[in-house]
PAGUNU-432869 format. One record per residue (C-alpha): residue number from 1; x, y, z; residue in one letter. Coordinates in pm, whole numbers. Example, Ala and Ser with C-alpha at 12.3 -4.5 7.8 and 13.67 -1.06 7.14 Angstrom:
% PAGUNU-432869
@num 1	u 1230	v -450	w 780	residu a
@num 2	u 1367	v -106	w 714	residu s
***
This chain:
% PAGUNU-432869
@num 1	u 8046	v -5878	w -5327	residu x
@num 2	u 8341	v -5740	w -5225	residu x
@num 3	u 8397	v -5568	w -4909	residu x
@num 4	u 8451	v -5233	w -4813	residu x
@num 5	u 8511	v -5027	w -4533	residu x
@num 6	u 8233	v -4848	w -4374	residu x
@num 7	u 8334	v -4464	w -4388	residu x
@num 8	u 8369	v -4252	w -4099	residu x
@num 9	u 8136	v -4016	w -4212	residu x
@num 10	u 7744	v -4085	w -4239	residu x
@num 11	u 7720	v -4263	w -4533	residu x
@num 12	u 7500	v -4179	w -4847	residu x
@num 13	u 7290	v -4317	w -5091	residu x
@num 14	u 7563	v -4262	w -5360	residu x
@num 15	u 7785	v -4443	w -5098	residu x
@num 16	u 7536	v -4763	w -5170	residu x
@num 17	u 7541	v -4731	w -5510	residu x
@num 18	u 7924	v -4743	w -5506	residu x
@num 19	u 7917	v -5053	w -5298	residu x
@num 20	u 7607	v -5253	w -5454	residu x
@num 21	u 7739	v -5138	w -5824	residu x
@num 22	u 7390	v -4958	w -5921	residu x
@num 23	u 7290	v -4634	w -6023	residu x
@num 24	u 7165	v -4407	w -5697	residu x
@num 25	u 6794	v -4413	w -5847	residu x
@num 26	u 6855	v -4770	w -5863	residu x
@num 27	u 6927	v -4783	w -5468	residu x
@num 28	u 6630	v -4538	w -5374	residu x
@num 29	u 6373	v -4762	w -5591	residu x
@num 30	u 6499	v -5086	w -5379	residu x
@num 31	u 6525	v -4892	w -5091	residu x
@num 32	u 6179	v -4661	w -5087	residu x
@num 33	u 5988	v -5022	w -5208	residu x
@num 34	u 5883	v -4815	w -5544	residu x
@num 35	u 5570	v -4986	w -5680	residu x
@num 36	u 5579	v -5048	w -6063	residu x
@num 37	u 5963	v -5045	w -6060	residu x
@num 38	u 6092	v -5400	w -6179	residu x
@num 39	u 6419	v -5459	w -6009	residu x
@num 40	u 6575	v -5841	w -6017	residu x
@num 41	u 6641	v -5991	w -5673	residu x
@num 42	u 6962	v -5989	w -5731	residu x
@num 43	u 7001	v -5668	w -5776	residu x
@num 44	u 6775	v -5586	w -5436	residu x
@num 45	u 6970	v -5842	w -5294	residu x
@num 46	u 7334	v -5621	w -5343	residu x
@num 47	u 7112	v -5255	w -5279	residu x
@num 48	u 6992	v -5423	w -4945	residu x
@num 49	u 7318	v -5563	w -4795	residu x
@num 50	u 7517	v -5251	w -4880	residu x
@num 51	u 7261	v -5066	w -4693	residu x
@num 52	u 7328	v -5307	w -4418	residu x
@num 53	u 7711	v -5288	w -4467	residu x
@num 54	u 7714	v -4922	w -4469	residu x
@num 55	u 7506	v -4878	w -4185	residu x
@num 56	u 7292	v -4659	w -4438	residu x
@num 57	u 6964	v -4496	w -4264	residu x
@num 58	u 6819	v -4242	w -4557	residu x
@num 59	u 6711	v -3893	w -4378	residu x
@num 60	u 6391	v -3775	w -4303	residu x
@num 61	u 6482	v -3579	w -4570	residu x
@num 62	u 6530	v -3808	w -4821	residu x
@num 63	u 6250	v -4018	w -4740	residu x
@num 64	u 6002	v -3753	w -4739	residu x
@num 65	u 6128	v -3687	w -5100	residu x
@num 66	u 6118	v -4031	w -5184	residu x
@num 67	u 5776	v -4085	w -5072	residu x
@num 68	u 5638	v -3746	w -5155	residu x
@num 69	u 5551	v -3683	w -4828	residu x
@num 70	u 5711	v -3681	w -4430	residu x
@num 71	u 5651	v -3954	w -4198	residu x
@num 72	u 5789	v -3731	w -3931	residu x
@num 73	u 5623	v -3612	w -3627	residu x
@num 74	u 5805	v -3359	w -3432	residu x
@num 75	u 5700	v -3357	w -3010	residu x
@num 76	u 5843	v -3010	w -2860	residu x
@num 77	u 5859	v -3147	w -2507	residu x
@num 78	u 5711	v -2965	w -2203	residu x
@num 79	u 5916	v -2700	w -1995	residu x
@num 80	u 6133	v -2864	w -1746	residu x
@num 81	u 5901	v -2810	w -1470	residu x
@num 82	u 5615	v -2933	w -1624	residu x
@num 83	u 5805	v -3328	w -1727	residu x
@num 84	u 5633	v -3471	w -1511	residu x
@num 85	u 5675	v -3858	w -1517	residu x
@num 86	u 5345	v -3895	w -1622	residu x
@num 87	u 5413	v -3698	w -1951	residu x
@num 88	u 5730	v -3918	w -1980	residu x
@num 89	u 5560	v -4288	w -1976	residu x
@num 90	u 5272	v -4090	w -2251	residu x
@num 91	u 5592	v -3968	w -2467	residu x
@num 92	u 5763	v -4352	w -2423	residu x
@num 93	u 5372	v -4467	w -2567	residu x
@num 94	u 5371	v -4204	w -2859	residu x
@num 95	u 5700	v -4372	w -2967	residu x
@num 96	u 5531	v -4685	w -3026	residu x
@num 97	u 5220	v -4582	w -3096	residu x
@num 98	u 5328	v -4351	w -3386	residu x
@num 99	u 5563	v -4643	w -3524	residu x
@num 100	u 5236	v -4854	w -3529	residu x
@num 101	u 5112	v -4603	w -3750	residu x
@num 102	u 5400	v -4549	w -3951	residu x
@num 103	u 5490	v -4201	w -3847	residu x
@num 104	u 5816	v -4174	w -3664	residu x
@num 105	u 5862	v -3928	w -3374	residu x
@num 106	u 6114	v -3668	w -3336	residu x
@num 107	u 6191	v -3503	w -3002	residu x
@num 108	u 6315	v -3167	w -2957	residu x
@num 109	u 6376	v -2944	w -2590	residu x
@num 110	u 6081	v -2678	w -2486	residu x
@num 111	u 6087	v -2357	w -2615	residu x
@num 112	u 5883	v -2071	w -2631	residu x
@num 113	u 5807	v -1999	w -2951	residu x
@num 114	u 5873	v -2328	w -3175	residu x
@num 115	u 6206	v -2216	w -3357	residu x
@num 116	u 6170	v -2244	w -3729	residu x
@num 117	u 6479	v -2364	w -3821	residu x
@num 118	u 6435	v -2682	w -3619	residu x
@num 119	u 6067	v -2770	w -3804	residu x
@num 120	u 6180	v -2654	w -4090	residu x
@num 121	u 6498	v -2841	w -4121	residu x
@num 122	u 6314	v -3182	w -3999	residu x
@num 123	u 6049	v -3158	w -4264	residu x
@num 124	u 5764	v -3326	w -4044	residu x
@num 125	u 5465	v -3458	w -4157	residu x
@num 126	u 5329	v -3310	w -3797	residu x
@num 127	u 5406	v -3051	w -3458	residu x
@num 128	u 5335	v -3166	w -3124	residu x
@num 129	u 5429	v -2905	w -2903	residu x
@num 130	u 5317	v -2806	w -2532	residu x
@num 131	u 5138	v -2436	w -2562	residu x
@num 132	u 5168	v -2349	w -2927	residu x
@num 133	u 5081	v -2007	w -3064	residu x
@num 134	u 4842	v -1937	w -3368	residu x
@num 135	u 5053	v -1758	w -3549	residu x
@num 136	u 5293	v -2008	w -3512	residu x
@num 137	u 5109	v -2277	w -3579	residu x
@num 138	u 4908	v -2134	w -3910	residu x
@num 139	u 5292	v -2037	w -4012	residu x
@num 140	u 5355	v -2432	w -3948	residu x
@num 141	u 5053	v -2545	w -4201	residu x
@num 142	u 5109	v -2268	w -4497	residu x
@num 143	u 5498	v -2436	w -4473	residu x
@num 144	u 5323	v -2765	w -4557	residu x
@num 145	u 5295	v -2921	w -4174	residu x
@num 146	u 4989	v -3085	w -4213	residu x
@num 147	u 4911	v -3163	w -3868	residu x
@num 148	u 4978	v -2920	w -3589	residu x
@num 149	u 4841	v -2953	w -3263	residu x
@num 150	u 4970	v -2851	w -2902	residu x
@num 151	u 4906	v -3007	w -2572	residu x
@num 152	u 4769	v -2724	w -2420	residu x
@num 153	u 4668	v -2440	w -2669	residu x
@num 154	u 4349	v -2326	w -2804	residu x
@num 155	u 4321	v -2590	w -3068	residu x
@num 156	u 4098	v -2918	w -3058	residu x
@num 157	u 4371	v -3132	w -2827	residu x
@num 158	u 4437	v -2845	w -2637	residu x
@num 159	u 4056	v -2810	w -2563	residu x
@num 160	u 4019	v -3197	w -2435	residu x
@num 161	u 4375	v -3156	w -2254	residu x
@num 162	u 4262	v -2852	w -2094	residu x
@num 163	u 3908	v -2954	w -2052	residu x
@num 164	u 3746	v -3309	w -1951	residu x
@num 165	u 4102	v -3425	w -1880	residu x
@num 166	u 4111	v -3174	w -1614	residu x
@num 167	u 3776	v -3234	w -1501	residu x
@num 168	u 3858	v -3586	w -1440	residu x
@num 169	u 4104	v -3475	w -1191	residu x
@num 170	u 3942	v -3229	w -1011	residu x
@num 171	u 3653	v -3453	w -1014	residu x
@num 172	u 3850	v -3714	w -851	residu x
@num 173	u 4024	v -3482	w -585	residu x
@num 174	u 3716	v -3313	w -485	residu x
@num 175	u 3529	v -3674	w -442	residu x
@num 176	u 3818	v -3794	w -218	residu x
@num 177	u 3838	v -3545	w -14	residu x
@num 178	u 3436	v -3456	w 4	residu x
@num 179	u 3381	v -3846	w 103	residu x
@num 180	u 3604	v -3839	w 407	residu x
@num 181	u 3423	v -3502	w 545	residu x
@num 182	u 3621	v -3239	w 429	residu x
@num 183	u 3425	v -2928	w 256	residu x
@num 184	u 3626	v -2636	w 270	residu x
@num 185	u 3903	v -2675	w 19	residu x
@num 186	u 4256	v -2514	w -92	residu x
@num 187	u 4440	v -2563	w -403	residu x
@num 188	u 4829	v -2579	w -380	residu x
@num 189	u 5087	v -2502	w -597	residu x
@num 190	u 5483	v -2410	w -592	residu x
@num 191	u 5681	v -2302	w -869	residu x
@num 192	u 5792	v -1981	w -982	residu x
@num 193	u 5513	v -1914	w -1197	residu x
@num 194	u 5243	v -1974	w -914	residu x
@num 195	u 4880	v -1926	w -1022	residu x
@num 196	u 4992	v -1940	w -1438	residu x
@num 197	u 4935	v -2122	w -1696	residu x
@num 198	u 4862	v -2504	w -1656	residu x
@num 199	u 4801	v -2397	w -1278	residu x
@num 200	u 4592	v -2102	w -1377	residu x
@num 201	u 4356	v -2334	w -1565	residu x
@num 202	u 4357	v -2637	w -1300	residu x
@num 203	u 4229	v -2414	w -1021	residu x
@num 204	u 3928	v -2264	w -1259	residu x
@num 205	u 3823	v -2612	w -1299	residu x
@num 206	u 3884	v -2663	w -930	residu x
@num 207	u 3706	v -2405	w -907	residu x
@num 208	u 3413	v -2495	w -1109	residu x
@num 209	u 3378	v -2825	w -958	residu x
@num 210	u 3359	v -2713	w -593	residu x
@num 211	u 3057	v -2480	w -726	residu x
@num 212	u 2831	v -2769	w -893	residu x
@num 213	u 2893	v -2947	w -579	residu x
@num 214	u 2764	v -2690	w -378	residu x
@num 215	u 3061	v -2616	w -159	residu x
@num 216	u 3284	v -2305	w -110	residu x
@num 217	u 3527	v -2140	w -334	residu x
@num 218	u 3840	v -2291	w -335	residu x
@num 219	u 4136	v -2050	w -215	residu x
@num 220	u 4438	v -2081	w -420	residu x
@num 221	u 4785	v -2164	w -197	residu x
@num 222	u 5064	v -2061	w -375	residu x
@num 223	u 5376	v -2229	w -183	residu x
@num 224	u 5725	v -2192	w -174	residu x
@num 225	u 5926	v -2483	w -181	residu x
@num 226	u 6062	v -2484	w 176	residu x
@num 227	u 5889	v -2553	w 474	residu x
@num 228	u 5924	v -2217	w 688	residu x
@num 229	u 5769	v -2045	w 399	residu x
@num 230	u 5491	v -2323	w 332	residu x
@num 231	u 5404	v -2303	w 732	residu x
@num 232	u 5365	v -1925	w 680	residu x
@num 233	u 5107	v -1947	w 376	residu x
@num 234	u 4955	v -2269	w 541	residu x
@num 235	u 4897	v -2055	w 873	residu x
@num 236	u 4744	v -1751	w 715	residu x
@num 237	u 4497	v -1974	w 505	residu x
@num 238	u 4373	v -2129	w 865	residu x
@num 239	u 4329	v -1849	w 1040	residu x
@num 240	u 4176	v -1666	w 727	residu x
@num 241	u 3960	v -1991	w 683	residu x
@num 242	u 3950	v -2155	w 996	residu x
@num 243	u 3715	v -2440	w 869	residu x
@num 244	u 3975	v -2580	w 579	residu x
@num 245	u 4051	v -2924	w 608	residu x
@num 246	u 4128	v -3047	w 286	residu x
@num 247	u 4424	v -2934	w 12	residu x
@num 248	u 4423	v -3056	w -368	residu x
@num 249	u 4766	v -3087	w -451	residu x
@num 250	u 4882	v -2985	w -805	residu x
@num 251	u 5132	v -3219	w -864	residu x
@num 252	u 5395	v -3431	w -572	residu x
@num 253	u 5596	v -3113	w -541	residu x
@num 254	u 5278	v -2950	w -435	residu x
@num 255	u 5146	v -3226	w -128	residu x
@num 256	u 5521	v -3258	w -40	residu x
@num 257	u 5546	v -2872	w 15	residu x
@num 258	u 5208	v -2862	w 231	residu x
@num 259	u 5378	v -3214	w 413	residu x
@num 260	u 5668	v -2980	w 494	residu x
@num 261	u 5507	v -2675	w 602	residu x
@num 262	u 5248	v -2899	w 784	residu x
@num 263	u 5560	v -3082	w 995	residu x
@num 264	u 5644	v -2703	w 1039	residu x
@num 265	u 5386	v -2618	w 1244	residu x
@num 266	u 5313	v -2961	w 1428	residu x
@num 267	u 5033	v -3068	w 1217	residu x
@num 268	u 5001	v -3416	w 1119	residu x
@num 269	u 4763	v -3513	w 787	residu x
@num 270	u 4513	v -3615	w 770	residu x
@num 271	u 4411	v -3489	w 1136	residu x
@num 272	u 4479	v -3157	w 1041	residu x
@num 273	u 4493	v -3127	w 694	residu x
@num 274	u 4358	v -3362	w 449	residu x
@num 275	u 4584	v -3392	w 110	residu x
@num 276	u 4498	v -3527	w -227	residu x
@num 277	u 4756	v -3497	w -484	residu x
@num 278	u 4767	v -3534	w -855	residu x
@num 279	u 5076	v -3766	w -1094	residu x
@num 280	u 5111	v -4078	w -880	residu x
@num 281	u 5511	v -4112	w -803	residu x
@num 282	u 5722	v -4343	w -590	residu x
@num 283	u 5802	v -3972	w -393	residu x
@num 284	u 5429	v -3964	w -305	residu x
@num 285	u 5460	v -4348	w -165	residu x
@num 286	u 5754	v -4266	w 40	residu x
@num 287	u 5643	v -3959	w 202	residu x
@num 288	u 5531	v -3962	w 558	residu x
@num 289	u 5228	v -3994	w 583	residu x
@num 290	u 5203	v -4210	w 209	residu x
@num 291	u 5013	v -3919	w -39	residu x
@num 292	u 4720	v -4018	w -154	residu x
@num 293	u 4721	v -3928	w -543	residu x
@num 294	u 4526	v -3892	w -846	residu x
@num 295	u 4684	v -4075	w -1143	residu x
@num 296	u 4555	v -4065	w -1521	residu x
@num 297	u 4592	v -4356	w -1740	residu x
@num 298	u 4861	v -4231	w -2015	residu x
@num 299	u 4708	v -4500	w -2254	residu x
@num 300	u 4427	v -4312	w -2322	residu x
@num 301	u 4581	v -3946	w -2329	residu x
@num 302	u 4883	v -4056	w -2559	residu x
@num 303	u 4583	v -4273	w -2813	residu x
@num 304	u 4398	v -3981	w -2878	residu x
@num 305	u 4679	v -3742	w -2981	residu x
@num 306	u 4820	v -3981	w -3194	residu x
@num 307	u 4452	v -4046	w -3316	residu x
@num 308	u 4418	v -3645	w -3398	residu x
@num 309	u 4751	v -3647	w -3565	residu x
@num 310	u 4705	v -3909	w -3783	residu x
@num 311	u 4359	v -3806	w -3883	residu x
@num 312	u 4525	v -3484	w -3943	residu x
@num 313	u 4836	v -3623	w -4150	residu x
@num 314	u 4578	v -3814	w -4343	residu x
@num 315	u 4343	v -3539	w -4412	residu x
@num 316	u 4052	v -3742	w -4238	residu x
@num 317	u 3811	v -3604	w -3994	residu x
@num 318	u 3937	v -3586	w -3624	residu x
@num 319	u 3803	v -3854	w -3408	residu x
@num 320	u 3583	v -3822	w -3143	residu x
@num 321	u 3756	v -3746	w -2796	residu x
@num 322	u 3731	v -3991	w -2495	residu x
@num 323	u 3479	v -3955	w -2266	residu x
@num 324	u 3728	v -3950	w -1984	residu x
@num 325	u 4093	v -3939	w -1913	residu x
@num 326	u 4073	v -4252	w -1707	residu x
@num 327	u 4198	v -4095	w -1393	residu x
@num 328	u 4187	v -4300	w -1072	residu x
@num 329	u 4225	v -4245	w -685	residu x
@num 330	u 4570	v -4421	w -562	residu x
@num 331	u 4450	v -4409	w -166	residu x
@num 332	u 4704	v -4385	w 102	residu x
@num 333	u 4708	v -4206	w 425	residu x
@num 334	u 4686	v -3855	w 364	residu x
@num 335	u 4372	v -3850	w 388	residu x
***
């Protein structure tokens, strides 16, 4: 074969055809693996290293045309505040685990309201996105998405996301902190958003959990991020509640805020103020006092959505959710 130049540009399947001396259907029968096709190996031989030569990756496009259907699965990642890096290491897992299944992942920044131009133009086989509307999402399936599911909306992922994944964690915060003595309990939070949202939904299972086990109603602590500020909320809770001992942290940015508002006033944790955050971190190890955390096993969280989507993609029934989340007490010395 004789050689040739790889082109600047991104080279096409005509491009291969050129090189290997075939016709383009030629080149998408080698290159798709077209069952009842009968191409010589010599002539998949040429179709395969011009590919190689040419540095020639077909679009998702092309392959979804090819194939009659997308292997693409399009993740809208999180707001910025919400990447936590426990929702990176379960995006690094969908990677793989999608490739296991043969679907290939696309990422694409937060927005608001899934922009169609962006689905549309990637032609997935699937949506992942963080809080997904239903208007969006039935506009999403009558384009020919067949799986759409969001992390946190009212859909059946949403509902285990939202639901026994945060009871594991407020089950495991409220057991921490009930075992060492503490019964009267805050909830903390920073952020511009406050009580909103994700936060809105972790306190009213807080919430919930504090009633079955018989204890008082959480009070929610929204903090600012800077100590004087997180002294003054901290302050007003204890002399509103002056039997609080023990804070459920929403996140590290949370139990570092109470930590600074804490060192504010002269309290030390857990003498004072017991903490239990949530989204293990090396921050939380290197705080003084170490945070003790509540940390979810991203195994089973990133299995099950790519378990729903699949099903989905398939057009098989959706599988049955896991029990639990697998969340787990990291202890330290905050409490």
């Amino acid at each position: 074969m004789h050689r040739h130049r790889t082109p600047a540009r991104r080279a096409t399947s005509a491009d291969v055809a050129r090189l290997a001396g075939v016709s383009r259907t030629t080149v998408s029968f080698v290159l798709n693996d077209t069952p009842s096709q009968s191409i010589s190996a010599d002539t998949r031989r040429r179709v395969l290293d011009a590919a190689q030569e040419l540095s020639y990756a077909p679009s998702a496009e092309a392959r979804a045309l090819g194939r009659g259907r997308s292997t693409s699965v399009l993740l809208y990642l999180p707001p910025a505040g919400s990447l936590t890096e426990d929702i990176g290491v379960i995006v690094e897992r969908l990677s793989v685990l999608f490739s296991e299944a043969g679907l290939s992942m696309v990422i694409h920044a937060w927005t608001r309201r899934p922009a169609a131009q962006v689905w549309s133009s990637v032609t997935p086989a699937a949506v992942l996105a963080w809080d997904l509307a239903d208007d969006d999402a039935e506009r999403m399936r009558r384009s020919g998405v067949r799986g759409v599911v969001s992390w946190t909306g009212s859909d059946e992922m949403g509902r285990w996301i939202t639901g026994p994944r945060e009871h594991d964690i407020a089950r495991m915060q409220v057991q921490r902190l009930v075992a060492a003595g503490h019964t009267h309990l805050g909830y903390a939070v920073t952020g511009g958003d406050h009580m909103h949202g994700v936060s809105q939904w972790r306190f009213e299972v807080l919430q919930r959990e504090c009633a079955a086990r018989g204890l008082s109603r959480p009070s929610a602590l929204p903090l600012p991020a800077d100590p004087r500020g997180a002294a003054e909320v901290l302050l007003r809770w204890r002399e509103q509640h002056p039997g609080a001992s023990g804070v459920c942290a929403h996140d590290t940015t949370a139990a570092l805020a109470v930590l600074s508002g804490m060192r504010r006033l002269g309290w030390r944790a857990p003498a004072d103020l017991a903490i239990v955050g949530v989204n293990d971190s090396p921050a939380a190890a290197l705080a003084d006092p170490p945070l003790t955390m509540v940390a979810l096993d991203p195994e089973v969280t990133a299995r099950h959505i790519v378990a729903v989507i699949t099903a989905l993609v398939r057009d098989e029934p959706a599988p049955s959710p896991p029990d639990t989340a697998g969340a787990f007490t990291v202890d330290r010395d905050s409490v």
